[in-house]
C-alpha positions as CSV (number, residue, x, y, z in Angstrom):
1,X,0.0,0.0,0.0
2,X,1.1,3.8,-0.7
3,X,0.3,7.0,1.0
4,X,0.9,10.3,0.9
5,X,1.6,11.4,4.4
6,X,2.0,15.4,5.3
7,X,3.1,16.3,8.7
8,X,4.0,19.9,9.7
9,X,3.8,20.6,6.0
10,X,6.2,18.1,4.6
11,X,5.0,15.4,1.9
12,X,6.1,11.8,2.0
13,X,5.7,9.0,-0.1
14,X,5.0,5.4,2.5
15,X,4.8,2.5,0.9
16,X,4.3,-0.4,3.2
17,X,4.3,-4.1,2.8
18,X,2.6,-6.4,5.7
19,X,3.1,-9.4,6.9
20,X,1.1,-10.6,9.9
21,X,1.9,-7.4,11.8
22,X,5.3,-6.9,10.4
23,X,6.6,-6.1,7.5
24,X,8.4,-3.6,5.7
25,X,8.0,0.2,5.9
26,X,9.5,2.7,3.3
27,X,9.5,6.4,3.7
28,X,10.6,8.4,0.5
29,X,12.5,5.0,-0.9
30,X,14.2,4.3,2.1
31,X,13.1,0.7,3.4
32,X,12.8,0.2,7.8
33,X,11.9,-2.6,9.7
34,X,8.4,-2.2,11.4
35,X,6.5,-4.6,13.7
36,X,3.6,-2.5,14.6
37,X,1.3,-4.2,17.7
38,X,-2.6,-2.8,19.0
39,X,-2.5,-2.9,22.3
40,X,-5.8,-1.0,23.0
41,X,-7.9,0.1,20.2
42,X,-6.5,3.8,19.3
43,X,-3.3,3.0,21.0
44,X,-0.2,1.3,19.3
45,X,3.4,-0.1,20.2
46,X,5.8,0.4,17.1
47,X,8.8,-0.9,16.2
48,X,11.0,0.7,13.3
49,X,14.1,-0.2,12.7
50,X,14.3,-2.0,16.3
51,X,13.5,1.0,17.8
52,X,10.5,1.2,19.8
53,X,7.3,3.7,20.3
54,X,4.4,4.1,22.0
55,X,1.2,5.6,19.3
56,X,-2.0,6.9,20.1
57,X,-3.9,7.8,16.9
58,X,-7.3,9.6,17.0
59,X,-8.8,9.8,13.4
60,X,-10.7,12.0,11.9
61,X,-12.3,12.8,8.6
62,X,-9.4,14.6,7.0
63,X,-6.6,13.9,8.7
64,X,-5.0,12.1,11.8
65,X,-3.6,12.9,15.5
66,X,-0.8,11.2,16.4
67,X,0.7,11.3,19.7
68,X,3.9,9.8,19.9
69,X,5.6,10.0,23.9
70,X,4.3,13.3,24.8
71,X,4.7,14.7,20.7
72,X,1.8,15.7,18.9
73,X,1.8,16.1,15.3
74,X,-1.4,16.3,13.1
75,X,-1.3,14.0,9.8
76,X,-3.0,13.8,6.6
77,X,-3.0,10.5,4.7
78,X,-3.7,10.2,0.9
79,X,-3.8,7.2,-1.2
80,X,-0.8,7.9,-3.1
81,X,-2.8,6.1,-5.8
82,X,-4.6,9.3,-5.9
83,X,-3.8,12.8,-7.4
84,X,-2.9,15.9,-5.4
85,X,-6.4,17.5,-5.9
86,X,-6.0,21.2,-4.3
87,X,-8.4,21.6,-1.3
88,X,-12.3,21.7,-2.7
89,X,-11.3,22.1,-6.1
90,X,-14.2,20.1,-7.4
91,X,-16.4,22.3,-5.9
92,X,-14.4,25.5,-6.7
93,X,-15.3,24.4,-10.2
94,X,-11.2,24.2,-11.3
95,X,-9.1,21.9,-13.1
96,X,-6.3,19.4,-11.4
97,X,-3.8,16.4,-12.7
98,X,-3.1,13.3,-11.9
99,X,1.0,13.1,-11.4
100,X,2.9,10.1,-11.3
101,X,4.0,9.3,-7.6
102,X,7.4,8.2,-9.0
103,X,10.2,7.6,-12.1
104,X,8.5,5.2,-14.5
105,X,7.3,4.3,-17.3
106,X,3.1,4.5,-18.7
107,X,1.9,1.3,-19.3
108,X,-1.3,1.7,-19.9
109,X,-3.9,4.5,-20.6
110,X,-7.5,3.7,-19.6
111,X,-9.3,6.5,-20.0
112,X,-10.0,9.1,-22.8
113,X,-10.6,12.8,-23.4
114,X,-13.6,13.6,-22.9
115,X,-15.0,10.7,-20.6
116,X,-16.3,10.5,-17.2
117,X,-14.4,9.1,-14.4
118,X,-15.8,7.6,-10.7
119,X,-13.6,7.4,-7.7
120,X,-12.6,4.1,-8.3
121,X,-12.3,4.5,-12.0
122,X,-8.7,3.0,-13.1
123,X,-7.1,6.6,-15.5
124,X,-3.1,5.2,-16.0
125,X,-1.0,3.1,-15.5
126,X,2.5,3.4,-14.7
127,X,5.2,0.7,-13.7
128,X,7.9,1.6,-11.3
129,X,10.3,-0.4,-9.6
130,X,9.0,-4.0,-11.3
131,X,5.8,-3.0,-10.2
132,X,2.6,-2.1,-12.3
133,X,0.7,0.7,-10.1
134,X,-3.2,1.5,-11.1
135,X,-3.8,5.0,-10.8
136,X,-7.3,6.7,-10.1
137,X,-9.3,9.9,-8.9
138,X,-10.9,10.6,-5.9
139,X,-14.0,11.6,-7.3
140,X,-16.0,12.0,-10.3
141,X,-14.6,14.0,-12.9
142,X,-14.2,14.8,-16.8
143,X,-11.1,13.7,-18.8
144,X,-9.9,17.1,-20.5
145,X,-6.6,15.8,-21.8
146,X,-4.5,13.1,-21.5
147,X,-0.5,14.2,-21.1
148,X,1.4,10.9,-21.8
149,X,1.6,7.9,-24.5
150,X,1.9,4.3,-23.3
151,X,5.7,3.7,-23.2
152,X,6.4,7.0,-22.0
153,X,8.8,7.3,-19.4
154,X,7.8,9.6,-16.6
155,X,9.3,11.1,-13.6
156,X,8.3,11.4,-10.1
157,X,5.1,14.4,-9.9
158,X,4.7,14.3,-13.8
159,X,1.6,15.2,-15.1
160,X,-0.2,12.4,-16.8
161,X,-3.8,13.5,-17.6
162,X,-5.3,16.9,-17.0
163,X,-9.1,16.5,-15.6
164,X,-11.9,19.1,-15.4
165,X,-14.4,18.8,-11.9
166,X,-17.6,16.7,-13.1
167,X,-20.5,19.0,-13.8
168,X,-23.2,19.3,-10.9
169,X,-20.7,17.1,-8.9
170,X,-20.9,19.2,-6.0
């Protein structure tokens, strides 16, 4: 799985690979160790890189509180699958892209000018690191120009298809 995670203002790319509570964490590329372990519901014991930390995490719609010892620090998570939609821009009535999330090259382009997308509508897709990576749109939307060709190679926050807010999507 992939997110985009922003805390006091700086974006990172998580990608994070399970395995029966542990697995592999990377932040930005850079691969940790990580056992993480509920201990109450809200309340975690982490482990990165064999170093350990007591989590409390209190969600809410649009983003996350994290306390971490006696640290607070507010979060938002994105699927990184997603674009970087400014704030309301659907209902502001403005354009956005979909970027790629890293180097790579488009396999695929499902979508055309001119069509209507869902949120879980597949648009492109990209392969990066031997791995083929579906991206999609948070909500609906109108396909107002596509950037790329398949076999284009593309690098990290690329634009790949320019999209136009839905009509009455409000």
């Amino acid at each position: 799985m992939k997110f985009r995670v922003t805390i006091a203002g700086r974006q990172r790319l998580v990608e994070i690979e399970r395995h029966e509570g542990a697995g592999t964490v990377s932040v930005d590329g850079v691969p940790m160790q990580a056992e993480a372990v509920e201990v109450q519901p809200g309340r975690w014991s982490l482990s990165l890189n064999g170093r350990h930390y007591d989590v409390s995490l209190i969600k809410s719609r649009d983003a996350c509180e994290l306390f971490i010892g006696a640290d607070r620090y507010r979060a938002e998570v994105q699927d990184a699958r997603r674009p970087d939609v400014p704030s309301g821009a659907a209902r502001m009535n403005r354009p956005f892209e979909l970027t790629s999330l890293m180097p790579g090259k488009v396999v695929r382009i499902l979508v055309a000018e001119g069509q209507r997308v869902g949120p879980e509508d597949g648009i492109v897709v990209v392969e990066a690191m031997k791995m083929e990576n579906e991206l999609r749109v948070g909500h609906a939307a109108v396909v107002e120009q596509v950037l790329v060709k398949p076999g284009q190679l593309v690098e990290s926050g690329a634009p790949l298809v320019r999209f136009a807010p839905e009509a009455g999507s409000v």
